[in-house]
C-alpha positions as CSV (number, residue, x, y, z in Angstrom):
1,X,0.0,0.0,0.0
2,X,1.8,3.4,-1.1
3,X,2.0,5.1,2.1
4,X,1.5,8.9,0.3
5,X,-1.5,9.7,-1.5
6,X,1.0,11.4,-3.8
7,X,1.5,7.8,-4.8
8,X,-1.9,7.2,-5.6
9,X,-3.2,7.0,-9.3
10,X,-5.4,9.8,-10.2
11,X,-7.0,10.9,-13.3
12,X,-8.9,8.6,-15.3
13,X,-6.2,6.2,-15.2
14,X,-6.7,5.4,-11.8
15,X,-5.8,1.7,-10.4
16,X,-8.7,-0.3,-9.6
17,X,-6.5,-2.8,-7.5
18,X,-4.6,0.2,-5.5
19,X,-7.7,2.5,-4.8
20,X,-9.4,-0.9,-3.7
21,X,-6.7,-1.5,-1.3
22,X,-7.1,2.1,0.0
23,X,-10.5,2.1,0.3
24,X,-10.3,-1.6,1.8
25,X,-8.0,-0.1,4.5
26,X,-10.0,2.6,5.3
27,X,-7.5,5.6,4.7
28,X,-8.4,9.0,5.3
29,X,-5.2,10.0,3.7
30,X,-7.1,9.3,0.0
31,X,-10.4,11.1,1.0
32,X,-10.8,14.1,-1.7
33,X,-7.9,12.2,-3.7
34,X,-10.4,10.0,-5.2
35,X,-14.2,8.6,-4.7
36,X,-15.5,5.1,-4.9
37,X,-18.8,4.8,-6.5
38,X,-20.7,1.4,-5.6
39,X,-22.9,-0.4,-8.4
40,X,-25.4,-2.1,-6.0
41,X,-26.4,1.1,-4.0
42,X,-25.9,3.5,-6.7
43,X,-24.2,5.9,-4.4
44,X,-20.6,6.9,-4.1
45,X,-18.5,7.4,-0.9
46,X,-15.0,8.7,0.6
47,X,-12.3,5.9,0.7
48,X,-12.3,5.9,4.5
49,X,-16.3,5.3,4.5
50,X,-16.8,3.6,7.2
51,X,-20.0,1.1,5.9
52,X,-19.1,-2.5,4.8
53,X,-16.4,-2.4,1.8
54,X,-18.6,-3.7,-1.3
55,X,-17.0,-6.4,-3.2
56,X,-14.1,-5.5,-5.8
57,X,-16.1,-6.3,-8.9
58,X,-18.9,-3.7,-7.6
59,X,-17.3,-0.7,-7.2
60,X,-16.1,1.7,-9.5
61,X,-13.6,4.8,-9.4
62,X,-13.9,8.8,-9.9
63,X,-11.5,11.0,-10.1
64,X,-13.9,14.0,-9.1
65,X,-17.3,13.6,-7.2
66,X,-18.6,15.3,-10.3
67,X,-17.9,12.4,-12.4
68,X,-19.7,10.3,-10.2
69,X,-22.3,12.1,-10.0
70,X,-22.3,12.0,-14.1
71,X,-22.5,8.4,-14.1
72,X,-25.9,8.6,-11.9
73,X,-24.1,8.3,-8.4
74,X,-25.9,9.9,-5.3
75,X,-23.5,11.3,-2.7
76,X,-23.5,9.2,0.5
77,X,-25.6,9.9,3.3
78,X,-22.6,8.7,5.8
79,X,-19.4,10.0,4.8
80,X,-20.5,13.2,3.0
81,X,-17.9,12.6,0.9
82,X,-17.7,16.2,-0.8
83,X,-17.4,17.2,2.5
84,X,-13.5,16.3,2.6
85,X,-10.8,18.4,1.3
86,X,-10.0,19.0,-2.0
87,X,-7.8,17.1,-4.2
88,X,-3.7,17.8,-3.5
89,X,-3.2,16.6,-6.8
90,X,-5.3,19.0,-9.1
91,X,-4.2,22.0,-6.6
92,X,-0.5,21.7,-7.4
93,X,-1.2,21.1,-11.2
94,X,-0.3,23.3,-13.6
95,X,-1.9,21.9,-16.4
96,X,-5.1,23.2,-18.4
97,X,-6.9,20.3,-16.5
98,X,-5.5,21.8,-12.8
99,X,-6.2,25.6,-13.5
100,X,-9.5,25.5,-14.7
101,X,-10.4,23.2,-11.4
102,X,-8.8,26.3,-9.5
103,X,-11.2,28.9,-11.4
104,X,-14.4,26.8,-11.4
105,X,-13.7,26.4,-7.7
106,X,-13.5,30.2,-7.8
107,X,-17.3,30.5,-9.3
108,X,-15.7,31.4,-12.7
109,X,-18.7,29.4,-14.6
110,X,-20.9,30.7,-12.7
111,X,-19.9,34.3,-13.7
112,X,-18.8,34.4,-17.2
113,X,-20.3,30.4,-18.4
114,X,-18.5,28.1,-19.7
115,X,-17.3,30.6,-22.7
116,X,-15.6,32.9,-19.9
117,X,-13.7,30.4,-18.7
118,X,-12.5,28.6,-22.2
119,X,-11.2,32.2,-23.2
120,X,-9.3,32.4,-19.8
121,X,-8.0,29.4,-20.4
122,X,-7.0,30.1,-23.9
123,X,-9.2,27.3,-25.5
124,X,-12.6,26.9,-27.3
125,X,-15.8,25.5,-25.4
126,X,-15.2,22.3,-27.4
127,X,-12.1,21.9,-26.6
128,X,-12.2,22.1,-22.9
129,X,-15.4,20.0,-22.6
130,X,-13.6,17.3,-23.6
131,X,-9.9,17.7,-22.3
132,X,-11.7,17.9,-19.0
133,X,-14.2,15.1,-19.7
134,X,-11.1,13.1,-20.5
135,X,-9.1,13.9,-17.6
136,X,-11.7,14.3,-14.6
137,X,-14.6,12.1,-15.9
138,X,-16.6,15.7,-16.0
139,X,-16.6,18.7,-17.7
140,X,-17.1,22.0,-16.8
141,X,-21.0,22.4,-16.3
142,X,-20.8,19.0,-14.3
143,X,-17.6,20.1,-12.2
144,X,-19.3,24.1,-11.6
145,X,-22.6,21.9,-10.6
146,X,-20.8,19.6,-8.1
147,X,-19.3,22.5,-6.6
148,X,-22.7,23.9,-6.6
149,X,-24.0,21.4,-4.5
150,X,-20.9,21.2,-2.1
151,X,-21.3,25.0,-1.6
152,X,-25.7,24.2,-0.7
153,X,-25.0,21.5,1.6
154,X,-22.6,23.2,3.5
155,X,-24.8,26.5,3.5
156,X,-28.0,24.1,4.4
157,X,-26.2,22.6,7.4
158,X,-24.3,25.2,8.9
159,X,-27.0,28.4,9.1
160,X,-30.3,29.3,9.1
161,X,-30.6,31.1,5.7
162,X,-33.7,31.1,3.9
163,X,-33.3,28.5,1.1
164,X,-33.8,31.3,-1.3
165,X,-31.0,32.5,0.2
166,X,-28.9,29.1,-0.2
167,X,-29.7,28.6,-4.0
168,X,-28.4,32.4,-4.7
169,X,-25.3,32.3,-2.5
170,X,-24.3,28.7,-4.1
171,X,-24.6,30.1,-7.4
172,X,-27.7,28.5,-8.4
173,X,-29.8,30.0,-11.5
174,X,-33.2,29.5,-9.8
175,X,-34.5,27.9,-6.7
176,X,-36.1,25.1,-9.0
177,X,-32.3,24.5,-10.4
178,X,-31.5,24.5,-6.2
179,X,-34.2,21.7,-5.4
180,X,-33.3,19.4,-8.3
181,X,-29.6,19.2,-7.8
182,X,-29.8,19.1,-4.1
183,X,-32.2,16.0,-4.5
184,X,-30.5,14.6,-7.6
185,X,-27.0,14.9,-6.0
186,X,-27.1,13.9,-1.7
187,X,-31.1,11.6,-2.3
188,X,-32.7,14.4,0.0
189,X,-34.4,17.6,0.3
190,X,-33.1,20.8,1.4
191,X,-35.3,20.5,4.1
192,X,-34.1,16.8,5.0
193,X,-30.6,17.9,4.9
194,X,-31.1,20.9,7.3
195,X,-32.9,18.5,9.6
196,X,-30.7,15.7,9.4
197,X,-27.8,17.8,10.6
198,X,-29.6,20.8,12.6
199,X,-27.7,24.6,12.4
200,X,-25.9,26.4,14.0
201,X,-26.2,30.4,14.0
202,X,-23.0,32.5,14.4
203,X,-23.8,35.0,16.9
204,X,-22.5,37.7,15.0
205,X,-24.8,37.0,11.9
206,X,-22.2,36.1,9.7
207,X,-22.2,32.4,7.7
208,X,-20.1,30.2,9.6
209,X,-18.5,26.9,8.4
210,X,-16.3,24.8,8.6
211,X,-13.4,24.5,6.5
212,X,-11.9,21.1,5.8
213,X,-7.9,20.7,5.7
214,X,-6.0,17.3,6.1
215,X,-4.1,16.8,9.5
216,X,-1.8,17.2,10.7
217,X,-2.3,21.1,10.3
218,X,-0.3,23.1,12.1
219,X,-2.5,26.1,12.9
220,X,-0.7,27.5,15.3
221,X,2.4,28.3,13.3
222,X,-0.1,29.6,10.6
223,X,-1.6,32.2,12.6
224,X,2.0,33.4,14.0
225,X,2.8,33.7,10.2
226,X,0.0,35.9,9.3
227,X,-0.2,37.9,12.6
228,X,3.6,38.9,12.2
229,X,2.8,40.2,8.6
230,X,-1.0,41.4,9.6
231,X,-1.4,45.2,7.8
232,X,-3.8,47.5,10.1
233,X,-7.0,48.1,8.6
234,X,-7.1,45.4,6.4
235,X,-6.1,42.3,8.8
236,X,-6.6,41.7,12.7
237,X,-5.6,39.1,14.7
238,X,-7.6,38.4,18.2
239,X,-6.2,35.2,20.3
240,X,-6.8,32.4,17.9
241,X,-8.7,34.3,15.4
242,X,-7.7,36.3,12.3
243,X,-9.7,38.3,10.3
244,X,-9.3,40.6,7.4
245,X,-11.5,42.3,4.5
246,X,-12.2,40.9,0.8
247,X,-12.2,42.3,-2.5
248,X,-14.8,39.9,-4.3
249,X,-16.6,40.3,-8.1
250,X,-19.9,41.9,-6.1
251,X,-18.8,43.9,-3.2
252,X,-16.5,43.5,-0.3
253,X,-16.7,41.2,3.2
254,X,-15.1,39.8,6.1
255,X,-13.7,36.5,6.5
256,X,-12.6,35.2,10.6
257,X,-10.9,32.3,11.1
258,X,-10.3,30.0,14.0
259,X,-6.4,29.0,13.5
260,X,-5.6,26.0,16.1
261,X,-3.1,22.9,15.8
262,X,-5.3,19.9,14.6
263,X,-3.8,16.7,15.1
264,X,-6.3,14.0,14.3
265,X,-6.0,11.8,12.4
266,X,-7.5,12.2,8.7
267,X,-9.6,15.4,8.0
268,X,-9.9,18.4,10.5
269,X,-12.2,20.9,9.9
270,X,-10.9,25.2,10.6
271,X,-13.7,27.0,11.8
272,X,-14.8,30.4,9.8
273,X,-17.1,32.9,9.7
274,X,-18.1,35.2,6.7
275,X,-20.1,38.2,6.4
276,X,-20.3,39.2,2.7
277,X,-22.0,42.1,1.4
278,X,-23.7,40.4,-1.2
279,X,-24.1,36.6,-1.2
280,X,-23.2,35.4,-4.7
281,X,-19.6,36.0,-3.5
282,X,-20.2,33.3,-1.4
283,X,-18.4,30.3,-3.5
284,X,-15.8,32.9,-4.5
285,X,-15.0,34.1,-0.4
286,X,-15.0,30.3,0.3
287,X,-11.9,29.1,-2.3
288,X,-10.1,32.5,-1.5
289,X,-10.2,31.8,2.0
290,X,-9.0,28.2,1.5
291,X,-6.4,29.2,-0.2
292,X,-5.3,31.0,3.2
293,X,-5.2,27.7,5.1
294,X,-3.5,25.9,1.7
295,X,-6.2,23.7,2.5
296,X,-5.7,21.1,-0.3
297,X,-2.4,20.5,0.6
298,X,-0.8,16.9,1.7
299,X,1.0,17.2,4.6
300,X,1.9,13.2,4.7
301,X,3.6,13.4,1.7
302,X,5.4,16.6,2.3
303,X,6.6,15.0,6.0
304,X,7.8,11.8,4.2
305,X,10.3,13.4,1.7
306,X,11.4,15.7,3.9
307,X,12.2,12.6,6.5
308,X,15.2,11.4,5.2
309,X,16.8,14.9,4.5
310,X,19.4,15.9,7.5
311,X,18.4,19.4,6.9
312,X,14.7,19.6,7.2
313,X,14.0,16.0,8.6
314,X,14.2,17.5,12.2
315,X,12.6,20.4,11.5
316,X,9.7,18.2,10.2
317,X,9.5,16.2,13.1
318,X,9.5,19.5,15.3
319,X,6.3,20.6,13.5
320,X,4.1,18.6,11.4
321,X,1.8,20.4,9.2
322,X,3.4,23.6,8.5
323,X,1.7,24.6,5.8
324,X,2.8,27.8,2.9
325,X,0.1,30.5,3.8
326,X,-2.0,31.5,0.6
327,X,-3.4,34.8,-0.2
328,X,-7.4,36.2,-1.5
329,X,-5.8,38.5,-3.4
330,X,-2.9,38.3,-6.2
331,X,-2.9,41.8,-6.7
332,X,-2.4,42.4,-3.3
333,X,0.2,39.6,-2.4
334,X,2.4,41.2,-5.4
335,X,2.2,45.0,-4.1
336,X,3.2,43.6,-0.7
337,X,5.8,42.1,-2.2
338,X,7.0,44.8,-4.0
339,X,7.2,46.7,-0.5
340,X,8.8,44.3,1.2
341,X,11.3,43.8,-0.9
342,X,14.8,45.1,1.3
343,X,12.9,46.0,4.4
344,X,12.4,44.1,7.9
345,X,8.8,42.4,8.1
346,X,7.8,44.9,10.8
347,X,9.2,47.9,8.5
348,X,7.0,46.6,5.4
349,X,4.0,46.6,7.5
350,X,4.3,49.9,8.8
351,X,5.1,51.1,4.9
352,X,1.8,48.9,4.0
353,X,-0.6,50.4,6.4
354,X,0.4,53.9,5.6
355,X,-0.4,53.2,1.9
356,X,-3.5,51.2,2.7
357,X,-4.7,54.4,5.0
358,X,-4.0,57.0,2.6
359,X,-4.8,55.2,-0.5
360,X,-6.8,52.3,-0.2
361,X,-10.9,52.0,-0.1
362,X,-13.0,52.7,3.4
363,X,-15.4,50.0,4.0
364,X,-17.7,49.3,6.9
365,X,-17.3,45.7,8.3
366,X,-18.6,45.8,12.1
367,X,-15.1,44.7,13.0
368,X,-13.3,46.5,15.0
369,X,-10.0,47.4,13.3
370,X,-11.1,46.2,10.0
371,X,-11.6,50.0,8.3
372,X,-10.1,49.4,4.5
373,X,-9.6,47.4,1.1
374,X,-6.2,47.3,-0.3
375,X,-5.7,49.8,-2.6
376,X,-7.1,48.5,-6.3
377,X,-4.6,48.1,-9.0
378,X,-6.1,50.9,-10.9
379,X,-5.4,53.2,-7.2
380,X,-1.5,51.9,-7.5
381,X,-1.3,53.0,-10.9
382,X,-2.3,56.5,-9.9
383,X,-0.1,57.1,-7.1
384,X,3.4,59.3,-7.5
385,X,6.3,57.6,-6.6
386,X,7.8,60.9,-5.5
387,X,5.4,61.2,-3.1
388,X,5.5,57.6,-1.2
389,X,7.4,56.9,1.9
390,X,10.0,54.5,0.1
391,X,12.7,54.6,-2.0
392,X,11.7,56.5,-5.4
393,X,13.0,52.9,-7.5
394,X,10.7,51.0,-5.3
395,X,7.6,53.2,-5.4
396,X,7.9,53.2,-9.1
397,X,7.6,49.4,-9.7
398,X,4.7,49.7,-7.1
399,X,3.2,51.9,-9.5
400,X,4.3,49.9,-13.0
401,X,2.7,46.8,-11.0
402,X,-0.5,48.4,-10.7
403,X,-0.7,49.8,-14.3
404,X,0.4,46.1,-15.8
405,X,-2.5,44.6,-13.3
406,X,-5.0,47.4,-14.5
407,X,-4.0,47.2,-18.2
408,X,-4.5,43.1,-17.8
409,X,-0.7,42.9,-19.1
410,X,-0.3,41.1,-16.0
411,X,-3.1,39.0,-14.1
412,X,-2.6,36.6,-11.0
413,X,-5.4,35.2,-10.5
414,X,-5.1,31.5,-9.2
415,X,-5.9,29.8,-12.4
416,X,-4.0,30.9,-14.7
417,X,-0.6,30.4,-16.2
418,X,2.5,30.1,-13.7
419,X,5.6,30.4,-16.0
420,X,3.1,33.2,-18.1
421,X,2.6,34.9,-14.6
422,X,6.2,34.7,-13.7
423,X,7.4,36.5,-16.9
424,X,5.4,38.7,-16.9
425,X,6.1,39.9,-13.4
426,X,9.9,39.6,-14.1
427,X,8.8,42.3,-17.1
428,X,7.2,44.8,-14.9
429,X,10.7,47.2,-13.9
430,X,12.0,46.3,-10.3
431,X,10.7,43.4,-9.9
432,X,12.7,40.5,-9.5
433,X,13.2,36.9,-9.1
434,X,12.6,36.9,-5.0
435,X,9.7,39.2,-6.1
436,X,8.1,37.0,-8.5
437,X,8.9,33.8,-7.3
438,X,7.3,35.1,-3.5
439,X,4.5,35.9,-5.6
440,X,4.1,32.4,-7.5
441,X,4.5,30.9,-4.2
442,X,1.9,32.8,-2.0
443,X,-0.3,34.1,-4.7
444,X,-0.5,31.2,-7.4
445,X,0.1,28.0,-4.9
446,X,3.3,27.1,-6.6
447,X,4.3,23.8,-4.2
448,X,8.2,24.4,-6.3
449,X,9.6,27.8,-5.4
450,X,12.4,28.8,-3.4
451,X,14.1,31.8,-2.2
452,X,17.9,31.1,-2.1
453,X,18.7,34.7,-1.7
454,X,16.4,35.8,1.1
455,X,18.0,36.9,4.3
456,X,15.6,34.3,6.1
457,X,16.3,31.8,4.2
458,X,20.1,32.0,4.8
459,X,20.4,32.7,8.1
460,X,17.9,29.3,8.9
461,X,20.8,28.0,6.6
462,X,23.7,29.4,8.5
463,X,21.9,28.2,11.8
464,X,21.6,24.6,10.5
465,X,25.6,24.7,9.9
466,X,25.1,24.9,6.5
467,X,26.5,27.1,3.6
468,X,24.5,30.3,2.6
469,X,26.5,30.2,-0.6
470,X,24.9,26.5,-1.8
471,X,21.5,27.3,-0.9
472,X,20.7,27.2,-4.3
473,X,22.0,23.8,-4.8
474,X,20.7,22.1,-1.7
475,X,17.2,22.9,-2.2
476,X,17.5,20.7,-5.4
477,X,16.9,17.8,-3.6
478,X,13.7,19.1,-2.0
479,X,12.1,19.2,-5.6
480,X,8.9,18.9,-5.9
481,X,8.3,20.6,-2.2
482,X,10.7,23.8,-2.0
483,X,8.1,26.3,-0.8
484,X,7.4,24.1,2.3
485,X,11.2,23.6,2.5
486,X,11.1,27.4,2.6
487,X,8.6,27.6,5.2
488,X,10.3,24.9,7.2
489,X,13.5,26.8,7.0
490,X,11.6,30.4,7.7
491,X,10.0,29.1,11.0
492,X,13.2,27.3,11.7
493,X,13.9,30.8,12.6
494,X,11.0,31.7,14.7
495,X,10.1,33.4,16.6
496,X,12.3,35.9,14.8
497,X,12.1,34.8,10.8
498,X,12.9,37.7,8.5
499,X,12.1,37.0,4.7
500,X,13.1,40.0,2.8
501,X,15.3,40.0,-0.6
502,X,19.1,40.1,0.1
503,X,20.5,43.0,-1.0
């Protein structure tokens, strides 16, 4: 039995015999990795389901619960199994197949169709249908409509919205369209489903839920990594909780979230709480906010590479589950970047807060400390560089970013190309290959980046008794899992960790 679910078959070449043995053994390591689909019941199930395993010549494997649910497969009433994380294989993909997974999860069909996201994607309609069809046993209708659902049943469960309500904020076209898929796809009504599992009302309102990520998950060291960087106005942290604003395609919100270790074994779930100013940003706060907890990532697989490695392998068995902190918002992540780059952490954030005072959008979010948006591309490429508390090369790429991001010469959204994103970054003047390559790391999910030349990095280096000067050739054997080699190495340093560009 392959002891990584990184060593698990996917696509629609998956193994009968190996996802039998998986599913036979209960793992929770392949839930979200693949779904089992069982001819006699006509319903399909997470690997680690715990009802009797059905017999090898009944079942049937999906690489997607939407192309179970194409071959006429109800979701099971058990193990919820869209209720699981996503999978770590189409989130590190950077394939045609892995990005537009990453923008339907955003609620790009739901936006622009199926047309809007072909001509993202650089393809025709056709074209897509059945390069997804062929690699994820769905296309895009099918995979926007399973997402759909996931988005209801959650929604369903976990408030007290009308169901009115429900259908809009999962991106449903009518309430008929709701009540169809809903039955079609789980066997039940809305009304079942809310009082199978009961609610739960946040006290302040908002939408809470419950956000799935595989264990171990190392909260803790997550929140630290975000507080330390946290800019005033747009981002608070509270004990356990951080919060900050959105930008989203119909107005702006507030996403909090619960940030604790979670050790258990299998799937843990991080608790969060939206309030969004209009609710067909729902699906699109969700993924964003995922993308903040790296929520599809593996953490087994990541542990057992880095085991063997006299480097990291102690760091790893120091803290399991470190995770590389996403970002909502490209945009932002690269104009951060851009003013971080030769500054302390504390000294960027101070620069940032200033800029996001004077310069970004005032919003009213009922939270206290939460008083702005981050400053718009089309704002950066309007501000003076003479007139910005930095250096007058480094307020200038901070206003080239922003025209290159309002012009659409550059876009960083999580979908699209990483090389394309990465050159075109590298074109914008001042920006280099720490900047870009933070960027592609944060901003993109790119599990393959590393820093050699970051102060951080070389001092965790220098503090492992190991040469600054070959940084760039040890991280070759950390390939395909650099950026959570440079995470490891960045909280090796903590509580102090300093990643800015070495000058």
């Amino acid at each position: 039995m392959a002891t990584s679910t990184h060593l698990a078959p996917t696509g629609q070449g998956l193994d009968h015999e190996v996802c039998y043995r998986a599913v036979r053994s209960r793992d929770r390591r392949f839930d979200g990795v693949f779904y089992t689909a069982v001819a006699t019941t006509g319903i399909y199930c997470r690997p680690s389901c715990p009802a009797r395993t059905p017999a090898p010549g009944n079942v049937s494997f999906h690489p997607t619960a939407a192309s179970a649910q194409a071959a006429g497969y109800r979701a099971c009433k058990r193990c919820i199994p869209d209720a699981t994380p996503g999978s770590p294989e189409w989130d590190v993909a950077a394939d045609v197949a892995g990005r537009a997974m990453r923008l339907i999860a955003d609620g790009v069909v739901d936006r622009t169709g199926v047309e809007g996201l072909a001509d993202f994607l650089g393809y025709s309609s056709r074209q897509l249908n059945r390069l997804l069809v062929h690699r994820l046993g769905a296309g895009p209708l099918a995979l926007a409509r399973a997402r759909r659902a996931q988005t209801a049943r959650i929604l369903i469960e976990s408030t007290h919205m009308g169901f009115s309500d429900v259908a809009f904020a999962a991106g449903f076209a009518s309430v008929r369209q709701f009540n169809d898929t809903v039955r079609e796809v789980y066997a039940a009504s809305p009304s079942e489903l809310r009082g199978r599992r009961g609610t739960g009302r946040d006290a302040t309102g908002g939408i809470a839920m419950r956000l799935a990520v595989r264990t171990p998950f190392a909260g803790s060291a997550l929140l630290e990594f975000l507080a330390r960087r946290a800019v005033p106005g747009v981002e608070t942290v509270r004990g356990t909780t951080y919060s900050r604003t959105l930008r989203l395609p119909h107005g702006h919100g507030v996403v909090s979230l619960v940030l604790t270790d979670q050790t258990s074994s299998g799937t843990a779930f991080v608790p969060a709480t939206f309030a969004l100013l209009d609710l067909r940003d729902t699906t699109a706060a969700v993924e964003r906010t995922r993308r903040i907890l790296d929520a599809d990532c593996d953490p087994t697989a990541v542990a057992e590479a880095f085991a063997p490695d006299p480097v990291l392998g102690p760091l790893v068995e120091r803290q399991l589950g470190l995770r590389v902190p996403g970002h909502v918002d490209g945009s932002e992540l690269a104009a951060r970047a851009v003013l971080g780059q030769q500054v302390s952490v504390a000294g960027a954030r101070t620069t940032t807060a200033r800029l996001v005072r004077e310069h970004g959008q005032e919003v009213e979010t009922g939270v206290e400390g939460l008083t702005h948006l981050f400053p718009d591309p089309a704002a950066l490429s309007r501000l003076d560089p003479a007139q910005l508390p930095m250096p007058r090369a480094r307020g200038r790429a901070l206003v080239a970013l922003g025209a290159a991001l309002e012009a659409g010469d550059l876009r960083l959204e999580r979908g699209v190309d990483r090389d394309a994103a990465r050159a075109a970054l590298l074109a914008v003047p001042g920006i280099g290959p720490w900047t870009s390559d933070y960027v592609g790391m944060r901003a993109l999910g790119h599990p393959d980046l590393f820093l050699p030349t970051d102060t951080g990095t070389r001092d965790a280096l220098r503090r492992l008794g190991r040469d600054p000067g070959q940084a760039r050739v040890i991280a070759e054997r950390w390939r395909p899992w650099r950026s959570y080699a440079q995470m490891y190495l960045w909280h090796s340093l903590t509580p102090a960790p300093r990643p800015h560009e070495e000058t």
